[in-house]
C-alpha positions, 0 to 999 in steps of 0.5 A: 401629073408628077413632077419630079417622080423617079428622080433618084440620085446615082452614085456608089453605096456600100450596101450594093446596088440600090434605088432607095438610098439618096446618099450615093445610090447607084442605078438598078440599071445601067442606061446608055444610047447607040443613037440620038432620039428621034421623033417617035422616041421623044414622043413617048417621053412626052405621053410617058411624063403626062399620063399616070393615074390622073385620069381616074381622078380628074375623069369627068371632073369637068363634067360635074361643072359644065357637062358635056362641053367638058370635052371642049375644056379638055381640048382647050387645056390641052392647047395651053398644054402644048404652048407652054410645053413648047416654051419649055422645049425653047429653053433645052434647045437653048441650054444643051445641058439638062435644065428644068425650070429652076436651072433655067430660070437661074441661068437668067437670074440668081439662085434665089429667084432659081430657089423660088421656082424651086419651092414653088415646083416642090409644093405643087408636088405636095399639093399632088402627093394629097390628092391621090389619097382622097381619090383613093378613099373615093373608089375605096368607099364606092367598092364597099358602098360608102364609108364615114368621115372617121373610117375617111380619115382612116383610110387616107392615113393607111394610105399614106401610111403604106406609101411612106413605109414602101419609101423608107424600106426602099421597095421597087419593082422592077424587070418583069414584074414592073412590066405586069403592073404597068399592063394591069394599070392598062387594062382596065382603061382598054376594057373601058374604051371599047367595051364604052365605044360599043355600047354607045354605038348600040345605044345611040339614042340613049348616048344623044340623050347624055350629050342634052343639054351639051352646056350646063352650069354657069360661065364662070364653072368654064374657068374652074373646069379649065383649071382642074382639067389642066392638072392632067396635062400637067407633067410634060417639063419632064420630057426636056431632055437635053437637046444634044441628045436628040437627032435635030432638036429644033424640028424633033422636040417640038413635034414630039411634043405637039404628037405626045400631046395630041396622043394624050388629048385623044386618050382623055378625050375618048375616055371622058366621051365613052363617061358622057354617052354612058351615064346620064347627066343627073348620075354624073354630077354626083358621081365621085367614080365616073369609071366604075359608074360607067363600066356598070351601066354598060354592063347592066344587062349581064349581071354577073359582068356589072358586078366584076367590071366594075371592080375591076377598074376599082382595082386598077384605079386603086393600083394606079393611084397608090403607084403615082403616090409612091413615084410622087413621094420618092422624087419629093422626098429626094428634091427635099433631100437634094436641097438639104444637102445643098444647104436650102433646106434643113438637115433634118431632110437630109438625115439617112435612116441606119438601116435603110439608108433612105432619109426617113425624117424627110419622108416622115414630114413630107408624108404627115402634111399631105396627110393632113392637107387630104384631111383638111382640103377637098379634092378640087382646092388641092388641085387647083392650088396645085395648078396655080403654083405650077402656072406660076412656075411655067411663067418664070420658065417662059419669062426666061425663054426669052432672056435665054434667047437674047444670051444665046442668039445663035441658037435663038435664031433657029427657033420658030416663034422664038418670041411669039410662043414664050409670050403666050406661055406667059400669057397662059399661065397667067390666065390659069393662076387668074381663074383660081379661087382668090382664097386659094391664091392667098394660100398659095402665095403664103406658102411661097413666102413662107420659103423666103426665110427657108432661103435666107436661113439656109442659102448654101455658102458654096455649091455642092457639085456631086451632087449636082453632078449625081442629079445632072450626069448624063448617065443620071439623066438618061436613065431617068429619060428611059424609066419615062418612056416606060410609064403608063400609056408610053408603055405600049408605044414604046413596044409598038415603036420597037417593033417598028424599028425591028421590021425597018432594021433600025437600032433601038435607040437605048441600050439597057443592061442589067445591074453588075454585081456588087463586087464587080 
């Protein structure tokens, strides 16, 4: 779910073209549009923005507290997803310039409220960026048959370790090979599913037998699984492009979202159904990596395949989530950047490394604490906290939908449910900071204070306008916008969809070209 991952700032550098250095960087590509984004082009920016590998961590998560009926939590996260989603597509259509919720929420307030949801966004994130290294040590040590709490403490530190030395030197694939990863990513999931979908229609009855009893644990378990099934959605306020860069935003942007969305809800849906009708209840509960658990039993017959499957996805999820928290720390670390340059936060954040021109103390800070939050905290409080600071973002953003609406009534007026949706986004987000654990919710709130004195110290004199003007230019947008739709499951739509185009005679709708020379 991340949150502003592949966010790098655009400018000029004099040590060329580059995507690593936050001080003035200039684009690998350059990213344009011969045409408006229609339906199918916002869509895949929706899928593109949602899934990551939060599917090999959050994968029967639910179904370890409720069982089988996880599959209707999915759906009801889902539907939540979508209203707050839709709230967010109030607010570009609204504002016509690039937004996201702390731009939004102080068009209706003040910097400092703006500055809140800000912070609060930027530990959500923190929260996300450690997670990935506690999934990654649970399919590290189910591919090597258990690990102890010390060689545990060792690999989140390697992990951390490789994502922070690939963020300082400014490592990036790119071309072709980006393309590769990005199908090796794919793969494994795609073998799962339909080799999963066969199985259990060969083996029905062994499937039934899974699916009973279909609700197990207690009412109150519903509350948590919807809260740490909802982590998954999460992401889809990256997909608020401006609206004047779409063909119809007020009909375009809320069925993009609701088609995306949907598409995302039959991915997971499929995934954890083919988990659930392959691997029984008792092994599910305690499985850490329900894939690999799953690709085991549906290869048991053939031992060589129940041996190689299996590391397969363990590979695949490794690749995954050591990719989703590089993405995480680059868009953290630039956020951090950005505020630090703006004055909200230290300079210290904002310090370029010599050589590598990336601000490496930034990333040195932000990698040590996720780090030390993965020691500290299980996977379940990371997330959860992590859902609570996002809900309490979404409320402020839905909050200032309204407000939005009575500033600018002639757009409001074209809005269907222009009050209706705002209220049940508030609504919703209320109920999912409720159904956290009121010790995370204690946490969670001092760590929102604990930015208050951050503003107060720090609170710029003055705007610094190139660098909103590197984050908020429409060349730093749409490239950003592009790189979206080319993440994960938006990757074979996006294809799909080009070929489509091309059998219609219709123009892609982007225009991508490799970077110029320096000296050009």
């Amino acid at each position: 779910m991340p949150i502003y991952s592949g966010v790098p700032i655009i400018g000029r550098c004099n040590r060329g073209f580059c995507i690593s250095c936050p001080e003035l960087v200039v684009t690998m590509r350059k990213v344009d549009l011969r045409r408006k984004l229609n339906t199918f082009d916002v869509t895949s920016l929706v899928v593109g923005s949602i899934i990551g590998a939060d599917i090999y961590v959050a994968a029967a998560i639910g179904a370890r507290l409720v069982g089988p009926s996880s599959l209707l939590v999915w759906v009801a996260a889902g539907a939540i997803a979508i209203v707050i989603a839709l709230s967010f597509s109030h607010c570009a259509m609204l504002m016509p310039r690039v937004g996201g919720p702390y731009a939004y929420v102080r068009e209706v307030s003040d910097s400092f409220t703006g500055f809140t949801v800000g912070w609060a966004l930027f530990l959500a994130e923190w929260f996300s960026l450690a997670v990935f290294p506690v999934a990654f040590v649970q399919y590290s040590s189910s591919m090597v048959n258990g690990t102890g709490e010390t060689t545990s403490i060792a690999l989140k530190g390697g992990f951390i370790l490789i994502v922070f030395v690939t963020n300082l030197v400014g490592i990036k694939a790119a071309g072709k090979f980006n393309d590769v990863l990005t199908i090796s990513k794919l793969a494994p999931l795609l073998l799962l599913t339909v080799a999963g979908l066969t199985y259990i229609a060969f083996n029905a009855d062994h499937a039934v037998s899974n699916f009973t009893p279909f609700f197990t644990g207690k009412a109150t378990d519903i509350g948590q699984a919807l809260v740490l099934i909802f982590w998954a959605y999460a992401g889809f306020e990256l997909a608020t492009l401006p609206a004047n860069e779409i063909e119809r935003p007020e009909r375009t942007i809320p069925r993009a979202i609701v088609t995306g969305m949907i598409i995302v809800m039959i991915f997971y849906l499929v995934t954890n159904f083919v988990i659930l009708g392959t691997v029984d209840q008792s092994s599910l509960s305690s499985s850490q990596t329900p894939l690999m658990d799953a690709s085991s039993t549906m290869f048991v017959q053939y031992r060589s395949l129940s041996l190689a499957v299996p590391v397969i996805i363990g590979i695949g999820a490794i690749v995954s989530i050591l990719g989703a928290d590089e993405s995480g720390t680059i868009g953290t670390s630039r956020l951090a950047y950005a505020m630090s340059v703006d004055g909200l936060f230290p300079k210290l954040f904002s310090t370029i490394h010599p050589r590598y021109r990336t601000p490496y103390l930034g990333l040195a800070i932000i990698c040590l604490t996720a780090f030390i939050a993965s020691v500290l905290g299980a996977l379940t409080e990371l997330i959860s906290a992590s859902v609570f600071l996002l809900a309490f973002a979404y409320f402020s953003t839905a909050a200032a939908t309204i407000r939005l609406g009575k500033k600018y009534p002639e757009a409001a007026s074209k809005l269907r449910g222009r009050l209706v949706i705002p209220i049940a986004g508030m609504f919703f987000s209320v109920v999912l900071m409720a159904l956290v654990d009121f010790r995370l919710i204690l946490v969670s709130f001092a760590l929102i204070v604990a930015g208050l004195p951050v503003y107060v110290v720090f609170a710029p004199k003055k705007e610094v306008h190139e660098l909103r003007e590197a984050f908020l230019s429409r060349e730093a947008v749409l490239r950003r916008t592009y790189e979206q739709g080319e993440r994960f499951l938006a990757y074979p739509w996006r294809r799909v969809m080009w070929l489509v185009y091309r059998r219609r005679r219709m123009k892609r709708p982007w225009i991508v070209q490799g970077p110029a020379r320096p000296d050009k």
